[in-house]
Structure formats: C-alpha cells, structure tokens
TORBA-754821 format. One record per residue (C-alpha): residue in three letters; residue number from 1; x, y, z. Coordinates in steps of 0.5 Angstrom, whole numbers, plus 500, padded with zeros to 3 digits. Layout:
BEGIN
   residu   num    c1    c2    c3
      Ala   NUM     X     Y     Z
...
// end
This chain:
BEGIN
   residu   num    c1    c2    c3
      Unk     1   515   523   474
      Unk     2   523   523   473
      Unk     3   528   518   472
      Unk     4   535   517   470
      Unk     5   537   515   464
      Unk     6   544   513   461
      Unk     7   547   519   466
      Unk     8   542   524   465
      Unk     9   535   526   468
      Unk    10   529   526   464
      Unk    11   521   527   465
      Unk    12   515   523   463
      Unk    13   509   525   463
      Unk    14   503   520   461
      Unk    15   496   518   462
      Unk    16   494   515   469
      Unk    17   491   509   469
      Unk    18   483   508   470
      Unk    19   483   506   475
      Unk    20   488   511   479
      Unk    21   485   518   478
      Unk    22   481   522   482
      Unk    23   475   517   485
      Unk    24   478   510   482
      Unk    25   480   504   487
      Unk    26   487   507   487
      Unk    27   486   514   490
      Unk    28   487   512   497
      Unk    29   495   513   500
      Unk    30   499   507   499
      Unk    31   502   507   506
      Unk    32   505   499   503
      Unk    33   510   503   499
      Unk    34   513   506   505
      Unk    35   515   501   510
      Unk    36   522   501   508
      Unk    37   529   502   512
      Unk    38   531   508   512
      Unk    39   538   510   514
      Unk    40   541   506   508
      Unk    41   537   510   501
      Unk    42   540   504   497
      Unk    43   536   499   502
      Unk    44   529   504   501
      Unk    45   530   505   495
      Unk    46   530   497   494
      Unk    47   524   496   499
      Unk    48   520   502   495
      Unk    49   521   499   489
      Unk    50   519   492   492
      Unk    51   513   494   495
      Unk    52   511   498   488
      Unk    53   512   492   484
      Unk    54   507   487   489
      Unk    55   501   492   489
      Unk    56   502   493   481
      Unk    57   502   485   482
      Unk    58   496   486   487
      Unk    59   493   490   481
      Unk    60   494   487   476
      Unk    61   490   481   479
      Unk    62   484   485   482
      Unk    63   484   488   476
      Unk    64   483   482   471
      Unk    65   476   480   477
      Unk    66   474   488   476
      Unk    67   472   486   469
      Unk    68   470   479   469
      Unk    69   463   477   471
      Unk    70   466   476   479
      Unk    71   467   484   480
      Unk    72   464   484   486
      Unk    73   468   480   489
      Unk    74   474   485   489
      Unk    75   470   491   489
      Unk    76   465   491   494
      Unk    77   469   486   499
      Unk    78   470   490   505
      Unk    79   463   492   504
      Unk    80   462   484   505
      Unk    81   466   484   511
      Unk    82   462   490   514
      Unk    83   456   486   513
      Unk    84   458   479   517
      Unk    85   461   483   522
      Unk    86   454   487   524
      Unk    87   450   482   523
      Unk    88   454   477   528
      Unk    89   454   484   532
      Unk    90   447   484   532
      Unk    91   445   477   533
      Unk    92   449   477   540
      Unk    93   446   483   541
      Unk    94   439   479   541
      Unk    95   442   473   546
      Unk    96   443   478   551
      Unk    97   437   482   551
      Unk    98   433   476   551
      Unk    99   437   472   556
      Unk   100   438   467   551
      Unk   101   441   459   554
      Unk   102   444   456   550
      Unk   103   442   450   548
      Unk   104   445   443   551
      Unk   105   444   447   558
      Unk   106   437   449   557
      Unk   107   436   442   561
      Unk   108   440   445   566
      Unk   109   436   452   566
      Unk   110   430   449   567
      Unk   111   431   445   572
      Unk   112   435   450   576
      Unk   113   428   455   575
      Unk   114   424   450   577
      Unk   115   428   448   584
      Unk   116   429   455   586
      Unk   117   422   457   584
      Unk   118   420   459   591
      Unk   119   426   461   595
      Unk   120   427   467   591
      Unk   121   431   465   586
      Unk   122   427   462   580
      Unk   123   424   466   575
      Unk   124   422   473   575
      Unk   125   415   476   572
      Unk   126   421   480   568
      Unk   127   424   473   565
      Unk   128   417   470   564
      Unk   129   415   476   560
      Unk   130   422   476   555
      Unk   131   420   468   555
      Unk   132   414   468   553
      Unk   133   414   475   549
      Unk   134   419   476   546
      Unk   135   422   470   541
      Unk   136   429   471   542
      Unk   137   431   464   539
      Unk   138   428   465   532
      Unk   139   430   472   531
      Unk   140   437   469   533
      Unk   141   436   464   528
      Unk   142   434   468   522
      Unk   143   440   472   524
      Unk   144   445   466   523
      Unk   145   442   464   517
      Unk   146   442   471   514
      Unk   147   450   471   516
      Unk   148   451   463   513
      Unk   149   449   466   507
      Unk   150   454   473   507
      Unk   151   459   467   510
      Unk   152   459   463   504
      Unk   153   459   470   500
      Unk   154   465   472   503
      Unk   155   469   466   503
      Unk   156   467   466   495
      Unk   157   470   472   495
      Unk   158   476   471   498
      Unk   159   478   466   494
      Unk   160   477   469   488
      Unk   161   480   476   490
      Unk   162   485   475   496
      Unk   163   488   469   496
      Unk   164   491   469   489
      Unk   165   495   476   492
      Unk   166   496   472   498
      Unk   167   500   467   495
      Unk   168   504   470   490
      Unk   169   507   475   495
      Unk   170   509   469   500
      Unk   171   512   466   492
      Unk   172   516   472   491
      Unk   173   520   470   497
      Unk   174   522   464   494
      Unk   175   527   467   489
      Unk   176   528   460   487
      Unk   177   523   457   485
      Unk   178   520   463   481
      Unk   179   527   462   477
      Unk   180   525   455   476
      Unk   181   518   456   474
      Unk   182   521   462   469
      Unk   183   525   455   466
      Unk   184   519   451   465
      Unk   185   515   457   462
      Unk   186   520   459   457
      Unk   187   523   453   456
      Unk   188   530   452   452
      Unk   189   529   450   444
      Unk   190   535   446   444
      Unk   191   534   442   450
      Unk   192   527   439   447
      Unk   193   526   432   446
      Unk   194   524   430   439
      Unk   195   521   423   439
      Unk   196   525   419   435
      Unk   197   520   413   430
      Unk   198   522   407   433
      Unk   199   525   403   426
      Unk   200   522   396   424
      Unk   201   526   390   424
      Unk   202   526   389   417
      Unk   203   530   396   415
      Unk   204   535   394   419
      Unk   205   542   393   418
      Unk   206   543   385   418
      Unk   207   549   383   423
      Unk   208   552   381   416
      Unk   209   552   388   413
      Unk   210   555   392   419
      Unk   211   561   394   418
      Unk   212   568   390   419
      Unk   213   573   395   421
      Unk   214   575   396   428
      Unk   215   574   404   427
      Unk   216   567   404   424
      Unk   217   566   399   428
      Unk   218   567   403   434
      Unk   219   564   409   431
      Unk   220   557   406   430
      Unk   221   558   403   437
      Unk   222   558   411   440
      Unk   223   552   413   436
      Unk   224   549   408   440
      Unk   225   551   410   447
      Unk   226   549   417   445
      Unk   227   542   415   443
      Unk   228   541   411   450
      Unk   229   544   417   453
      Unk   230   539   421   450
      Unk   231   533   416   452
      Unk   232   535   416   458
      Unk   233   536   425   459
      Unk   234   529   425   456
      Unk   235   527   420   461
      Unk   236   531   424   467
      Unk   237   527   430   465
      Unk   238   520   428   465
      Unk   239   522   426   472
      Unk   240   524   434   473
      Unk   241   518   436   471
      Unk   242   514   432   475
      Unk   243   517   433   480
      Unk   244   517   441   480
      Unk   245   510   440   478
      Unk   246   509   437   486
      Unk   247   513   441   489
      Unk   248   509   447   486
      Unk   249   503   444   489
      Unk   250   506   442   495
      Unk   251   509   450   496
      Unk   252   502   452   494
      Unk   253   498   447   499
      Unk   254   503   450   505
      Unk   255   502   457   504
      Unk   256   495   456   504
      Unk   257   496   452   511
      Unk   258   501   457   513
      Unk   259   497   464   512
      Unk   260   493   466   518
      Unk   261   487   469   513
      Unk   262   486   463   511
      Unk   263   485   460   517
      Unk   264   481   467   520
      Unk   265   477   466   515
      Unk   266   475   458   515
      Unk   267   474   459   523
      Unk   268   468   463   521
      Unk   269   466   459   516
      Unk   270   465   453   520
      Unk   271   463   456   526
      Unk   272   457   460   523
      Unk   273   455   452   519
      Unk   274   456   449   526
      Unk   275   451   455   528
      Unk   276   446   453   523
      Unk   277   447   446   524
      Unk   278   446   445   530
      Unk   279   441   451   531
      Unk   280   445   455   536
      Unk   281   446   461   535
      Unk   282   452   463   540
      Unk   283   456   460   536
      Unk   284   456   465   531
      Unk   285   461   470   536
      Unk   286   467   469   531
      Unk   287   466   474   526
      Unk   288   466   479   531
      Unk   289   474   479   532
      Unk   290   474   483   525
      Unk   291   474   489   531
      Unk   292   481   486   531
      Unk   293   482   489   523
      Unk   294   480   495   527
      Unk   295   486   502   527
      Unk   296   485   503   534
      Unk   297   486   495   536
      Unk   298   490   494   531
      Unk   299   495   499   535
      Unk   300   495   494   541
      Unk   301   496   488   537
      Unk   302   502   491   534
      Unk   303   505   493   541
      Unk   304   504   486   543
      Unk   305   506   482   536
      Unk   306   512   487   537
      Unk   307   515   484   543
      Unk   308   512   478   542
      Unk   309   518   474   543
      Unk   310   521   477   549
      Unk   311   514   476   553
      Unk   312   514   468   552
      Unk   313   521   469   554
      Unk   314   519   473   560
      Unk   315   513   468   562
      Unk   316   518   461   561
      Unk   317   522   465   565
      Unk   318   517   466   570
      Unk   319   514   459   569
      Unk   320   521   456   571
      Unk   321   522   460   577
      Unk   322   515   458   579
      Unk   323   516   450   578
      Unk   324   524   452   582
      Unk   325   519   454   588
      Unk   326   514   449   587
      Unk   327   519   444   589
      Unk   328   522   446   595
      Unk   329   515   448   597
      Unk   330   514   440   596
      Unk   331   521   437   599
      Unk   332   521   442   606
      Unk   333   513   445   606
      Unk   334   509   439   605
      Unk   335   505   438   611
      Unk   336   504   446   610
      Unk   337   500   445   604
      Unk   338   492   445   604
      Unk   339   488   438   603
      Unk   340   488   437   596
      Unk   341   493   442   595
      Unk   342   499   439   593
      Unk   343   498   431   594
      Unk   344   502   430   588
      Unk   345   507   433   583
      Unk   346   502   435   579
      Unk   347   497   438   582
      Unk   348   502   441   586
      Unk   349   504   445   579
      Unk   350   497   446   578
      Unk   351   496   448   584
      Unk   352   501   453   584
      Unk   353   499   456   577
      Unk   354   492   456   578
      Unk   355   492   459   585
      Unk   356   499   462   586
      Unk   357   501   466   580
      Unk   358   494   470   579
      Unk   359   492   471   587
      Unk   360   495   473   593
      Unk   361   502   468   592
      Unk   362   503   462   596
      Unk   363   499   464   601
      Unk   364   494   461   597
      Unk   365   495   454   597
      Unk   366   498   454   605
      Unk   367   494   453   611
      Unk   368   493   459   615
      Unk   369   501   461   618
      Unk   370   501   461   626
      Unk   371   506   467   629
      Unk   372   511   466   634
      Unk   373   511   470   641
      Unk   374   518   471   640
      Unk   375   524   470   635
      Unk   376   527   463   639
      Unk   377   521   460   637
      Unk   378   520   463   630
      Unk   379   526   460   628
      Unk   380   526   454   632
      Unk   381   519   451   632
      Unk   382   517   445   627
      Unk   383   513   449   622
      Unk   384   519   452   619
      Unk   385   516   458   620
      Unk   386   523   463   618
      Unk   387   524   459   612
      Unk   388   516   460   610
      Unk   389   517   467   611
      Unk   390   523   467   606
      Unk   391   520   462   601
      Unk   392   513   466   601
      Unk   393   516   473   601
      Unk   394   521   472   596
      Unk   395   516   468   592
      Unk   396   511   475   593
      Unk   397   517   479   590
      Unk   398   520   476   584
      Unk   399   513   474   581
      Unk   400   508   480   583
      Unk   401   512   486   583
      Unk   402   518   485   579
      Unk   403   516   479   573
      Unk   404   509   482   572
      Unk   405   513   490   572
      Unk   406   518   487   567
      Unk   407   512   485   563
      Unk   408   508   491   563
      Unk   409   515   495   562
      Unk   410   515   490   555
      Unk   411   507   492   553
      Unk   412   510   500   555
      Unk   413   516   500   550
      Unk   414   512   496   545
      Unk   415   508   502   544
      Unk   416   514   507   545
      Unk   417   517   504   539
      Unk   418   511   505   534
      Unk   419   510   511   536
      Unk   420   518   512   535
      Unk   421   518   509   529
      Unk   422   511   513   526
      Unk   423   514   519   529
      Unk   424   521   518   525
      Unk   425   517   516   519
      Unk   426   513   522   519
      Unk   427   519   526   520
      Unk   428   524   525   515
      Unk   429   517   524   510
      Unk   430   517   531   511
      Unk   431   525   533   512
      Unk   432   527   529   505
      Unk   433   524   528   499
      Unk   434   522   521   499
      Unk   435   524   519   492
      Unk   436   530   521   491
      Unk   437   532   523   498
      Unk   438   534   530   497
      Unk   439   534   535   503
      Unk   440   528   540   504
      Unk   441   532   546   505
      Unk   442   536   545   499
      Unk   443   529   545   495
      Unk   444   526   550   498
      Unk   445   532   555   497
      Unk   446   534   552   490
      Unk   447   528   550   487
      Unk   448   521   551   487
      Unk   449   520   549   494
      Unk   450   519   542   498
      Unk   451   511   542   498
      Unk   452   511   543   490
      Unk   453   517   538   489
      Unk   454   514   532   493
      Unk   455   508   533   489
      Unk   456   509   535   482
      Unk   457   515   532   480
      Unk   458   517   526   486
      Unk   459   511   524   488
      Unk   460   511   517   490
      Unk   461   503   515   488
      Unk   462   506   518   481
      Unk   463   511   512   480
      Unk   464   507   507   482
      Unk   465   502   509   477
      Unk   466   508   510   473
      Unk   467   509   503   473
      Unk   468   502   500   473
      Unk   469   501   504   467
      Unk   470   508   501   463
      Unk   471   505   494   466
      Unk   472   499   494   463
      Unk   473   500   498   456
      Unk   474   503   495   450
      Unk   475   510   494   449
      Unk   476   509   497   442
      Unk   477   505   504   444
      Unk   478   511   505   450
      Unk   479   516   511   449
      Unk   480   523   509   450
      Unk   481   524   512   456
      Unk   482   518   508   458
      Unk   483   521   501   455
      Unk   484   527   503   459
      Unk   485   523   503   466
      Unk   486   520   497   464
      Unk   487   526   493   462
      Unk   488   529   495   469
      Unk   489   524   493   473
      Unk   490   521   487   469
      Unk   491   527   485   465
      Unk   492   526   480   459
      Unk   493   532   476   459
      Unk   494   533   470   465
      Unk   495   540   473   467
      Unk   496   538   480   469
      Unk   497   537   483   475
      Unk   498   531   488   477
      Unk   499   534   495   479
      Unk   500   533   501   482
      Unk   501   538   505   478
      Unk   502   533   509   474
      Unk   503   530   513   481
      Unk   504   534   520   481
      Unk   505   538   521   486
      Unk   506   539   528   490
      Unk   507   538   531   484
      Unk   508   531   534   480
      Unk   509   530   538   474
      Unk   510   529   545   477
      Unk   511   535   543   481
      Unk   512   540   542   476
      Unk   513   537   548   472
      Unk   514   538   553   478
      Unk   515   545   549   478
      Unk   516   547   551   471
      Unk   517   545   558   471
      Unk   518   550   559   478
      Unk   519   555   556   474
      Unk   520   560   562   470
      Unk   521   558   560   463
      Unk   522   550   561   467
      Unk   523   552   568   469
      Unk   524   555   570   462
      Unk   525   549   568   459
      Unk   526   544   571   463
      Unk   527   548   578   463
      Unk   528   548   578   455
      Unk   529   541   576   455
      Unk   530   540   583   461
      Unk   531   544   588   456
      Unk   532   539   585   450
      Unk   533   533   587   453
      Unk   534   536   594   455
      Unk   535   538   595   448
      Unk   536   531   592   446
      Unk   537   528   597   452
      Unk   538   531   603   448
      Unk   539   530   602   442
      Unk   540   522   601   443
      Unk   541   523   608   447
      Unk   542   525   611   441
      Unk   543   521   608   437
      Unk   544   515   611   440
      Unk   545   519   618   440
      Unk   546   518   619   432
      Unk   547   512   615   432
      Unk   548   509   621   437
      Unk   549   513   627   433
      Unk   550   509   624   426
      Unk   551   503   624   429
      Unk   552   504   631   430
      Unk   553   507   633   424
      Unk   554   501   629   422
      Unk   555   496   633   426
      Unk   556   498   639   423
      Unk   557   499   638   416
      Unk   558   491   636   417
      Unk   559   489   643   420
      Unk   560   492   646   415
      Unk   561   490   644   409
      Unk   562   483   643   411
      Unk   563   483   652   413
      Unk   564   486   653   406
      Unk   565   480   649   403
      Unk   566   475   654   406
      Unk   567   470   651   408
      Unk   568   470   651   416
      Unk   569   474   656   420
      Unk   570   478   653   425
      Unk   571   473   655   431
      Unk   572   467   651   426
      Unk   573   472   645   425
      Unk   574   473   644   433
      Unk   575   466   645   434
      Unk   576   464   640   428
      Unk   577   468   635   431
      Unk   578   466   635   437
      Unk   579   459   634   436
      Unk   580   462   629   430
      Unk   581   467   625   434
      Unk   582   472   628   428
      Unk   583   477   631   428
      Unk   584   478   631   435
      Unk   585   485   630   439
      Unk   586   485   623   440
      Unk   587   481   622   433
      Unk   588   489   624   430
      Unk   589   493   618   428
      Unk   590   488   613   430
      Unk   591   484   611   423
      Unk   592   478   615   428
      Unk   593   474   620   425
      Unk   594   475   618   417
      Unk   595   480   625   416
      Unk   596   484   626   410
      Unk   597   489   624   415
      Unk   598   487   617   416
      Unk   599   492   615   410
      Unk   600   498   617   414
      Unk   601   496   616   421
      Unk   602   490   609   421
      Unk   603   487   607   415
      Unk   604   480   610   414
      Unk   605   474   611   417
      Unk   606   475   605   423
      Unk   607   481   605   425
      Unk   608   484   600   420
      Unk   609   492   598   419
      Unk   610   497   603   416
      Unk   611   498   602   409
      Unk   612   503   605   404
      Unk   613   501   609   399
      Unk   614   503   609   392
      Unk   615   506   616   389
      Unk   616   500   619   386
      Unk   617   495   615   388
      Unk   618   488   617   392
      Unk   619   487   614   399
      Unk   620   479   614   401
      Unk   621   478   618   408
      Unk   622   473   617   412
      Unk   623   470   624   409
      Unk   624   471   622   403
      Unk   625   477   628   401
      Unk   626   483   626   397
      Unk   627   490   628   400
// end
C-alpha cells in the first residue's frame, strides 16, 4: 500500500494476515467498504475508512471465536442458516404432498368428510390411500424436531458470533458514550479517592489543645470543609459510576430490543419450539423467509424500503380521501347502502375498505343503480341518481387509476434509483481510482496504466488488511510508518481525532516518478546519462576492434613458429587439426585446442581465463610446447 507521511509519499509492504490470503474467510469482495458518498472525496474518504475500521472490529471478534473452542459458530454459520432453511423447506413440502390439517381443524375435517361422504364431496380413493399409506405427520414431526435442534444451534451461534458485531456497530453511533466508557477504562490518577482511616477519639485533639488565635483557627476550619468536599466528591462519583453502569446496560438492552435480527431470529425460534410443543408441524413456516436474505429478493425489498416513506404517505393519503367519501356517501346515499352495509360509522368505514378499495369501487357496497329514461328524471328522481354517478366515478378515478398508478410509479422508480446508483458506483469504480481519486486517463497515460494501478498499488482490499494486519500485530514489531498509520486511525491520546490524511491523494509513486523525470533537471539527467551509454556503446566497440586484431596477430605468430619447428607442414597441420579439434580456426584465442598460443588468447587445454605471463617464465599449452 501507499500512504502519505509528513508531506510525501511512501510504500509499505507487509505480510497479510492468515486469514486474508488466498482461500482464507476474508478473500471475498467487501462491498461493505464502498457504500460511501461519492461527489465529495473528503466524505468518502471518511465512510471508507469507517467502514474499514467496522470490519477489522468485526474481524477482530470473529477472529478471537475462530480460535476458541466455539469456532463453529463464526465459520460455519451460513452453513446453519442454509440448513434450517431446508429443512423447513422440506417439512412444508411433506404437508402439502400429503394434504396435512392442522391440528386444532382435524375435528372439522373429519366431520366435513363424514357429511359429504355420499354427495361426491368426501374422501376420495386418492385421499384414503395418502392416509393411510403415507405417515405424513410423523415424518412432518421428525422434520420439526431435527429443525428444533439446528434452531437452538443457530440461536447459539448467533449469540456467540453476530450479536456482539451488532452491537458494537450500533455503539459506534453514540460517540458520546464511547468517550465515556474510555473514561472509566482509563480513568484519571489524579481523580482517584484514597480511603482515608478514620481517627480514634483518643488521638484526637482535645478542644483544649485547638488553637486559640482567629487565623489558625479559620485555617483548620477550611481543612475540614475540603475533607467534607472530598467525602462528598467520592460519594458523587460512586454515584456517576453506577449510573454510567445503568445506563451502559440499558443502552445494550435497547439495542438488542431494536435490532430486527434479533427479532428474525427469536420469531423462529419460538415458533419452531411451539411447533414441537404442540406437535403442529405447520407452525414451522418461519424459516422459510431466509429466501428474503436471498440477492434476488433482496432486490425487491430494497426498492420497496427505499421509498418506504413515500408509500405510507401515499396510502394515508388514500385512506383520508376514502374516509372523506365514506362520509358523503353516509350523509346523502344512505338509503343507497347494502343491508349490513353501512348501518354504522364503523362498519361503513370497513365497509369501504374491505369492499371498495380492492374491488370494483363503490359499486360494491351499493344496491343495484337503476337508469333514468331521460336526463329530466336522472337528475331530479329521488335516488339522487346524478350525484351517485359523480360520487362513484370519481371515487373509480382517484383510487383505481391515479392512487394505484402513483403507487406503482413509486415501486418503479425505487427500482430505477438502484439500478442509477449501482451503475454510477460501477462506473466511477472504473473511471477513478477508488483510493486516492485519480483519474484513469492521467494513470493509463502517465503511469502504468489503471488496471495495474487499482491492483498493485491502490487497492482497496490491501488497505483494509493493512489495517487489520497494524490492528492485530504488536505494537513493538511495527515499522514507523506502520505505527504512524496505527496512531492516525486509533489514536492513543483521549483529545485526538481519527483521520483519513495519510490516503494519498491524486498522487502514486509511478506518477510522481513520470512527473519528476518531465521536469528540466529530469530532461538534463536523462540526456547526460544517454551520452553516457553512447560513449560507453563506443568504447566497448573498440574494444572488440583490437581484441579481434590481436587475435590474429595471435594466429599468425602460432602458424609460424610451429612450420619453423619442422614438424608438420602446413597442409599436415590443417588436416591434424581438424581430425584433433586443434588448431582449428575457431580453436585460436579461444584456450581450445592446448596450442602454444593459449597463453595469450585462453589459458590451456580448456579454455580457461587469460593470465599474465612473467618475462620468462614457461606457460604449459595444451600440446605441452613451451613459447
């Protein structure tokens, strides 16, 4: 990772944690980390690093279960909620096949068959075989009980694994109360109380021994109001503790009675015990809203959350307006009301909803209109037939068509808005970098490119282990720019603030490195250091210019001196050199061939390294002649 340290940029690299390499519990995507806000870099910079420091909480606890005897509870709890969700699954499944009736109704049932046993109503051939053939209830029954017992494992392991994450995220709103409970857990030294002995009546002063002038008087007399003072601090401050001890517990209680998971989970719990209580298998259909946990349906219950407020709104808009309607319908229409209809407020109002809002309008709930021959009588007969006409169309209008197209048109842009803000997440994901808000153009021209960058050197995964990995190691075997990290994140002292200052900023190292070589003093370097490998280019082909002419001076000097010796001619020399791979050509210079010459051009014998030969002094060849 990158950071930014007292005005410059430095990289960090160190070990990941166990559990965040490849295949561990933390090798998943953390879409947690980039639910932030993000027109303003400093606000996203602030909700990235919250939502880091959460997980590491989160890990940090789950971590401490996975190395416990409890382990289970943290690494296989999705497995547990899989399981009771399949198993509820599978015991409705068993009801239905086999036509269960629940059990208070079985009176019922049986009477009903035995009524209608001859009018084609009662038991089939097909009911009496799933009857008696298949014993529906008792494998329903041990279904239940199989789910009782995984139902009290999960309860178990959510306590032990979740809930303590539950509520630690719901404390870290109260800022208040943390600083509070950092207060007592590092309480002032100065502000301790020291029991003082009480002192025994016979060392004390006598009243004769007091002193007699006014000013030593007075003196003594203000010792004893700071003693009472003090007696009465200490008691004011065992006081504050207790309270701050209530109020922590009450805080707790409150947020476990206000978490919704808490609730999912007792709900099923206590339905699946009244289940094996009461030996009704039926009542086991809890589990099966885990299906609302599911992506796909988590989808729709986002769409309808996100416009939660405005759907209320709308149907307590509709409500009014229905009870508006009800009443002219009560004051001027209420001959026109069915029998048993609208005899009352009350049951005129649930009337109305019941019959009005989810039907064919207020058609419903009045007798049967009777049409005018002409307009005269439409609009003088008693039956107020005009005013009928109006108040029911109008009625069909606003609740059919516009309140229940305002509803859908609600749904329908609750879904646009997730699909808008998952696209615009998506894309500035891919346009910016997500760390230090650079620009995929500037890195794909400048540095080495935006896939590379988002991966190697900003990656958003690498900070959170970052953190994780400065969380969870000791302080002492931490380098200084990791214990500066650690300092700016969790700070030690109670009147500093956690900050997000050390994220680089638009900057990276392989930009400022590109930017540095643009600059003039860049462009002077890099043309002094390409005449430097010019001259050095020159002079190593020069080198090799009089490496090769000495080679043949070398070659010359070895075929002379051997046709002055005598012993071959130079036909017989070629010819032996080539059957012996010596004096070959290639063999000169090279130490190949143990020629006289391998003094010069190769050590002897096997090409060995060039030696300098002392004036006078006898160099073994690899034919054994001395030069």
């Amino acid at each position: 990772v990158e950071i930014q340290r007292e005005g410059r940029l430095e990289r960090i690299y160190y070990p990941l944690p166990d559990s965040c390499i490849p295949g561990g519990p933390l090798d998943t995507s953390h879409y947690e980390m980039y639910r932030t806000e993000r027109g303003d870099v400093d606000r996203k910079n602030e909700q990235y690093l919250s939502n880091m420091i959460r997980l590491v909480k989160r890990e940090d606890h789950r971590a401490r279960v996975r190395n416990s005897a409890l382990a289970f509870t943290a690494i296989h709890f999705d497995h547990i909620c899989s399981a009771t969700f399949l198993l509820a699954a599978a015991t409705h499944l068993i009801l239905l096949i086999g036509s269960h009736t629940p059990s208070w109704n079985k009176a019922k049932t049986d009477a009903h068959f035995a009524l209608h046993e001859f009018d084609g109503h009662g038991l089939t051939p097909v009911d009496i075989w799933l009857r008696t053939k298949i014993p529906e209830e008792a494998i329903a029954m041990g279904l239940t009980f199989a789910l009782a017992v995984m139902m009290t494992i999960r309860t178990f392991s959510f306590v032990v694994a979740e809930l303590p994450n539950l509520i630690r995220d719901r404390k870290a709103a109260f800022k208040i109360l943390e600083a509070d409970e950092r207060a007592m857990a590092h309480p002032d030294p100065d502000e301790v109380l020291i029991e003082e002995e009480e002192v025994p009546e016979d060392e004390r002063w006598p009243d004769v021994l007091l002193p007699t002038k006014p000013e030593e008087r007075k003196k003594i007399e203000v010792s004893e109001a700071d003693k009472d003072k003090s007696k009465v601090d200490k008691s004011s401050d065992v006081w504050a503790s207790r309270f701050m001890i209530l109020r922590k517990r009450i805080f707790v209680t409150s947020v476990i009675a206000s978490t919704p998971s808490v609730w999912y989970e007792l709900g099923m719990l206590v339905s699946v015990i009244a289940a094996c209580v009461i030996f009704e298998p039926s009542l086991t259909f809890w589990p099966l809203f885990e299906m609302c946990f599911w992506k796909g349906s988590r989808t729709a219950i986002d769409a309808i959350s996100f416009n939660a407020g405005k759907l209320s709104q709308t149907f307590m808009l509709g409500i009014a307006a229905m009870y508006g309607w009800m009443l002219m319908g009560a004051w001027v229409l209420y001959d026109e009301h069915k029998e048993e209809y609208c005899v009352t407020m009350f049951q005129c109002f649930v009337s109305y909803f019941y019959e009005a809002l989810r039907g064919n309008g207020l058609k419903d709930v009045l007798v049967p209109e009777t049409f005018a021959h002409n307009i005269v009588d439409f609009t003088m007969e008693p039956g107020n037939m005009l005013f009928r006409s109006i108040w029911d169309m109008s009625f069909m209008f606003i609740f059919s068509y516009v309140l229940i197209a305002i509803i859908n048109g609600i749904v329908i842009d609750a879904f646009t808005g997730l699909r808008k803000d998952t696209e615009d997440a998506e894309t500035e994901l891919q346009a910016r970098c997500f760390v230090c808000d650079l620009a995929r153009t500037k890195l794909d021209n400048l540095g080495g490119g935006f896939d590379q960058h988002v991966l190697t050197e900003h990656n958003p995964r690498w900070y959170f282990f970052f953190l994780l990995h400065i969380k969870t190691s000791l302080k002492s075997k931490l380098t200084n720019p990791e214990n500066y990290v650690l300092e700016k994140v969790w700070p030690s002292g109670a009147t500093q603030q956690r900050t997000y200052r050390w994220f680089p900023r638009e900057q990276t190292l392989s930009i400022v490195k590109a930017d540095e070589d643009d600059t003039p003093t860049g462009r002077a370097i890099k043309r002094l250091g390409d005449r430097v490998d010019n001259r050095i280019l020159e002079t190593e082909r020069r080198i090799h210019a009089v490496h090769d002419a000495v080679h043949k001076i070398c070659r010359a000097m070895d075929i002379n001196s051997v046709m002055k010796s005598g012993t071959m001619t130079p036909s017989q020399m070629y010819r032996g050199g080539l059957k012996s791979g010596q004096h070959t050509p290639s063999n000169y210079g090279n130490g190949g061939g143990g020629s006289q010459l391998s003094a010069i051009g190769g050590g002897g014998g096997g090409g060995g390294r060039r030696r300098r030969q002392k004036p006078g002094s006898l160099s073994r060849a690899g034919s054994g002649g001395p030069i």
